[in-house]
N, C-alpha and C positions, 0 to 999 in steps of 0.2 A: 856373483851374477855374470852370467858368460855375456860379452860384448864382441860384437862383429866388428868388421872393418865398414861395411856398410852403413852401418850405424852414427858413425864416428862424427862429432860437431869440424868443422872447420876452422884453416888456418885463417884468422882475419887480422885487419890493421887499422888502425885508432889513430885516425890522421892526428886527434885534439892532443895525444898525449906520445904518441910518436909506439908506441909498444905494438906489438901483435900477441896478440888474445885468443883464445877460442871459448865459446859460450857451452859451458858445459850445464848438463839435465840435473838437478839435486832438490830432491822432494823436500828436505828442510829448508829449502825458503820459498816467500810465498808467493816470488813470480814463477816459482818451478825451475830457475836458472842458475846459475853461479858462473860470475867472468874470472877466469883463470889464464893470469898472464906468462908468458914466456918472456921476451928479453923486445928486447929494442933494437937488437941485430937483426937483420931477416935471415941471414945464414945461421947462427946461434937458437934465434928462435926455431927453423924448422929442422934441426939438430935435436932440440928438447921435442919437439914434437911429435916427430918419428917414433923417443924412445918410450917417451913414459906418456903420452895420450891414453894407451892403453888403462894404465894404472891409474890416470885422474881420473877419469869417467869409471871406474871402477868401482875407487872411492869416493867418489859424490853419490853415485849409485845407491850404496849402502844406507846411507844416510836415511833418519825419522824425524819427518816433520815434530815439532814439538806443540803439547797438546795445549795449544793457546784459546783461551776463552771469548768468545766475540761478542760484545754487549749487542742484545736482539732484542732485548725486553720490551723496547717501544718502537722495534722497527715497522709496526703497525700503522702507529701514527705518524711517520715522517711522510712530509710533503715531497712533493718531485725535487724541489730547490735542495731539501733538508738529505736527502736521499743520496742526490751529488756531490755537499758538500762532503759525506760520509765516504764516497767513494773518494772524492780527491785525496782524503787523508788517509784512505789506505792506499793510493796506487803511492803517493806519496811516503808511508813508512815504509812503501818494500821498494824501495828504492831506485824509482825510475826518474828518469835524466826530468832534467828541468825543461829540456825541448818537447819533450814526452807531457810532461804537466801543464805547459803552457797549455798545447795544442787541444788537452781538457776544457781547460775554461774557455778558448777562444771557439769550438764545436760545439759546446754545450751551450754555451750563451746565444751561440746563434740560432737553437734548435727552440730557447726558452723563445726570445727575442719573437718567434715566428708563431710561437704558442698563443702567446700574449696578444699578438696579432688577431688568432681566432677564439677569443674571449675564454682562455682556457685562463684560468689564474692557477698561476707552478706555486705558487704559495700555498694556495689552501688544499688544491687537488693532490692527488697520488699517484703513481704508476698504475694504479690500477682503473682510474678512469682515464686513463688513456684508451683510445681505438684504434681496432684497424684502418677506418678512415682517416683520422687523423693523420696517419703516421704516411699511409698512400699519397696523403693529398701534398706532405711534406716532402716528401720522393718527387712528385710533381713537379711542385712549385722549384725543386733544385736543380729538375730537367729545365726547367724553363728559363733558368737565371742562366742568362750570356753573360753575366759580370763574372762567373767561377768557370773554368774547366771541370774536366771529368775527375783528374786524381783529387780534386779541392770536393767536389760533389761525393765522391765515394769515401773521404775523410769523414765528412760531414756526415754519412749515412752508418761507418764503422765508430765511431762513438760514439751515436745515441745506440748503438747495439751492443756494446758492448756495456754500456749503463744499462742496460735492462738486462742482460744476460746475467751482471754481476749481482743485480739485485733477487732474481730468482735462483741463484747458484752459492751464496753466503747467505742471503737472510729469508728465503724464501719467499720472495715480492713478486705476486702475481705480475704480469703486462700480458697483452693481446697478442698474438702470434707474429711475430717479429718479419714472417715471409712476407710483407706488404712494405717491410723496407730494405727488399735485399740491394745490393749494390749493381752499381750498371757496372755491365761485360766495357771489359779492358780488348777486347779480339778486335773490335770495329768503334766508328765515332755512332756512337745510339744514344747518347746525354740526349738529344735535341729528341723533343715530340715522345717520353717518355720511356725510351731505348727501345720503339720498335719501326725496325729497319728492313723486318721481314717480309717477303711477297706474302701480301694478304686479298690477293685476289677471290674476291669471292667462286662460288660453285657454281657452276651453271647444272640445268635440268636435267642435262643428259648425263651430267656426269652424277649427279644425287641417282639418276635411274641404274647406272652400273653401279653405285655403292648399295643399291637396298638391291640389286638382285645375287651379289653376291655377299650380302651380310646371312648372316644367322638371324636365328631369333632374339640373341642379346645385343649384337650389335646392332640389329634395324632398330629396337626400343631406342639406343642411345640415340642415331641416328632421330630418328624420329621427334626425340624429343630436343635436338638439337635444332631442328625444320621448325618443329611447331611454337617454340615455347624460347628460342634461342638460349640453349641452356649451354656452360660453359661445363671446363671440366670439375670444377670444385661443388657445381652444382650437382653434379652427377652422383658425387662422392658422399653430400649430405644431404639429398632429400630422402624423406623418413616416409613408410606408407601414409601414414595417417595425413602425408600433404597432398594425397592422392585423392579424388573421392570418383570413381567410376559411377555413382548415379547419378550425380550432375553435372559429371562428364568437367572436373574441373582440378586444376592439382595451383596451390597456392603455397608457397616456397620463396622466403626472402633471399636477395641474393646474399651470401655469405661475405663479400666484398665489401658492402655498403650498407647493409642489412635492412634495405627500404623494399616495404612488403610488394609482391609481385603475383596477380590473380592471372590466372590461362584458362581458355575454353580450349580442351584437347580438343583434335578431330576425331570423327569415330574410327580409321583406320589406326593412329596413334593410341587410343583406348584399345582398341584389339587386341593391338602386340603387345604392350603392357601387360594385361589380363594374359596374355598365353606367358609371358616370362615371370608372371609372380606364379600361376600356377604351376608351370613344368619345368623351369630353367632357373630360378632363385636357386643357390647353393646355400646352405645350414651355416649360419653365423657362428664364429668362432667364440662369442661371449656374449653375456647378458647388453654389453653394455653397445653394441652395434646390433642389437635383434633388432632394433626398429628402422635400419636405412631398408632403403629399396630395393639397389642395388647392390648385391653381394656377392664375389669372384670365387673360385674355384676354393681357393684357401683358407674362406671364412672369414676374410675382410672384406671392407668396401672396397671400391674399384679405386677411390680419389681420397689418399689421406694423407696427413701428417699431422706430429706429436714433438713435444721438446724430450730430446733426451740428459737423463742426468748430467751430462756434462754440457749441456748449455746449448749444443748444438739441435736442430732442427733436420729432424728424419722424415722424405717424404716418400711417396709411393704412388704412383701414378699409372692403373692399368687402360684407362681410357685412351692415351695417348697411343701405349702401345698396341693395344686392337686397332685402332684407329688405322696404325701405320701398317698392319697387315692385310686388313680390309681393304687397304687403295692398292696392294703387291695384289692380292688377290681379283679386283676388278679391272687393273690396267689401267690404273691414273697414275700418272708422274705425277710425283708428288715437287712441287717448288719447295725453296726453303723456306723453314717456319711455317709452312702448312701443316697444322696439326688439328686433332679432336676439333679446337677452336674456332677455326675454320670456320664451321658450321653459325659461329653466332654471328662471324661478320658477312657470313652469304644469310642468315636472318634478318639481319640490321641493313643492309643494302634492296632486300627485295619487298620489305615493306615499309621503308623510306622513298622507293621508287617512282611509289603511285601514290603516298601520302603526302597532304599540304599541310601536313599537322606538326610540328617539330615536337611537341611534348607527347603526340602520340609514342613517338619512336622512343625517346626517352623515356615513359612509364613501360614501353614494353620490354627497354633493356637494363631497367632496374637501374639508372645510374642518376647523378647528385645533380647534374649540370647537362644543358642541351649542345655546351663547349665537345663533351667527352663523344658528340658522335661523329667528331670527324676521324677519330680515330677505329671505327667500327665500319664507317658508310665509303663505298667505293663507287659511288655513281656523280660524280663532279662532271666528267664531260656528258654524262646526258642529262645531267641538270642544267648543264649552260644550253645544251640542243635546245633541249625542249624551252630555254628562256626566249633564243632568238628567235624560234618558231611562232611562239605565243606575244613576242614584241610585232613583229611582222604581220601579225595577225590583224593589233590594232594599226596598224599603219595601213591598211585596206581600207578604212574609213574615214580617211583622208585622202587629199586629192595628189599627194606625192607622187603615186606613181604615174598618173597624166601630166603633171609638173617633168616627171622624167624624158617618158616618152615623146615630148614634144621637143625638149631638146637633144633625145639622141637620133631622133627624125622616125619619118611612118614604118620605114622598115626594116626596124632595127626591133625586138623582143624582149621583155627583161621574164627572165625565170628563175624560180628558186627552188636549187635541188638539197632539199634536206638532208640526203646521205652524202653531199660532198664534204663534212665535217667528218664524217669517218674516215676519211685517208688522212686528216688531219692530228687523229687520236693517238 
């Protein structure tokens, strides 16, 4: 097996044992690793290094895992508790450090600990009644805790992931799509308020007017249906015709996130374009098993997917995003950052929160668990406070305060209140 220089593991140092090592790749063991020491010199050791690195990784290279039998027979029945102890005992045979092991039981009990909390019992349930919400609302909850940092919170997030990844990758154990606990960005501080740090300034009208006169016919449907029904990107990617129904002018579609069912009255300009993209602009589905989404891209995919792939990892594909981002090059909107597709639901969620006094209105229209989750969605706070002082001032007209006033700042003095001086203030 030819080996590059490129390739090549590095020289490192073992403060506990004083040696320097390199971690070399060898398919017969079951972390995929072998530590191969050189010497306790560092001149000596990078002496051995130079010569014969080459020829270790060579021969480790060659190397066949050996054909070891994994008792599965009842991994059916283990519980989530029963599941970990399994894993502990094999991260354990293949010989990971005890700092490694600890760090197991100390992320894992705290993942059960918070289960338990939500009446989940790890005893009798599985991996497989686990949820996406669940697992969301557990990403939450460790945005929220000020008693851990971010590296402690992303600890906490990479081994309950890697507990499910090992269960569907050795014994086949279904879980729920693992992207609802991916790990917070290390680039900026985004742990607090769920890691989103992003300008999420909602759309204003004029600018909705240059995206729909320079969209197509597929982009104004997403568009559209982003306006009318505040649909996200995952939404796009799996609503199926039959949640459509054009003769009652209604499309009914659980959000994928939370999966609490969501009814819409389309407008008739949004039924339009819809009816023109399923008749002349739907592209032929690549397989039986996506003929029924709605929305289908040049390729024969949906526009909004992801799938596990055999090696544990999670492949997505995201074409909403990038139309999205073309559409705004093509209409002359600077795009801030983290304006994406998305966009569209938090200028949804801001413009009929604006003139609603209803707070579960807005929440049954954006499909979500809690009426906590619309601060994160709703951008109208300084005109909610306007409009409070205006409407406090209001009752204060029917009281005698402002003759109380007047009489003591004398007859020719005015008291006036200009509503728009809180805008220089914003």
């Amino acid at each position: 097996m030819a080996v590059t220089r490129k390739k090549l593991p590095g020289l490192l140092y073992d403060k506990t044992t004083g040696w320097w090592f390199s971690n070399i790749k060898d398919p017969a063991k079951k972390c995929g690793r072998a530590k191969h020491m050189w010497s306790n010199n560092k001149a000596e050791a990078r002496r051995l290094y130079k010569e014969d690195i080459m020829r270790v990784v060579s021969e480790h290279a060659n190397h066949r895992p050996e054909a070891v039998s994994i008792p599965v027979e009842d991994n059916d029945t283990w519980s989530l508790i029963e599941m970990a102890a399994h894993y502990y005992d094999f991260k354990l045979s293949d010989g990971c450090s005890a700092h490694f092991l600890a760090s197991i039981k100390r992320y894992i009990q705290r993942f059960f600990d918070w289960l338990r909390g939500q009446k989940f019992d790890v005893k009798e349930n599985s991996a497989k009644d686990l949820t996406s919400k669940l697992l969301s609302a557990y990403r939450q909850c460790l945005s929220e805790d000020t008693s851990i940092g971010l590296r402690t919170a992303n600890h906490c997030i990479e081994h309950v992931r890697m507990l499910l990844l090992w269960g569907v990758k050795i014994h086949g154990i279904g879980h729920p799509p693992i992207g609802s606990i991916r790990r917070f960005s290390t680039r900026r501080n985004v742990k607090q308020g769920h890691g989103r740090r992003q300008n999420r300034r909602p759309l204003s009208w004029s600018e909705l007017e240059k995206l729909l006169s320079a969209a197509n016919v597929t982009d104004s449907a997403l568009v559209m249906l982003g306006l009318n029904c505040g649909f996200g990107n995952s939404d796009i990617g799996t609503l199926k015709i039959e949640d459509v129904n054009f003769e009652k002018g209604t499309v009914s579609h659980p959000r994928p996130k939370t999966g609490i069912a969501r009814d819409f009255i389309l407008w008739p300009e949004t039924i339009g374009i819809l009816k023109e993209y399923l008749s002349h602009h739907r592209c032929r589905p690549k397989n039986d098993d996506i003929a029924d989404r709605f929305f289908i891209g040049r390729k024969g995919y949906p526009l909004c997917w992801e799938r596990l792939k055999p090696d544990g990892k999670i492949q997505r594909s995201d074409a909403v995003n990038i139309r999205f981002d073309r559409l705004c090059t093509r209409a002359g909107i600077n795009r801030d950052y983290g304006m994406g597709f998305y966009i569209l639901r938090h200028t949804y969620a801001t413009m009929i929160g604006s003139e609603s006094k209803d707070f579960r209105e807005v929440q049954a229209a954006l499909g979500q668990v809690t009426m906590q989750q619309q601060e994160v969605y709703r951008h109208d706070r300084a005109i909610k406070a306007k409009q409070a002082q205006e409407r406090l001032r209001g009752q204060m007209h029917g009281t005698a305060i402002r003759e109380i006033l007047l009489d003591k700042l004398g007859n020719g003095c005015k008291l006036r209140f200009d509503p728009n001086a809180l805008r220089s203030q914003e």
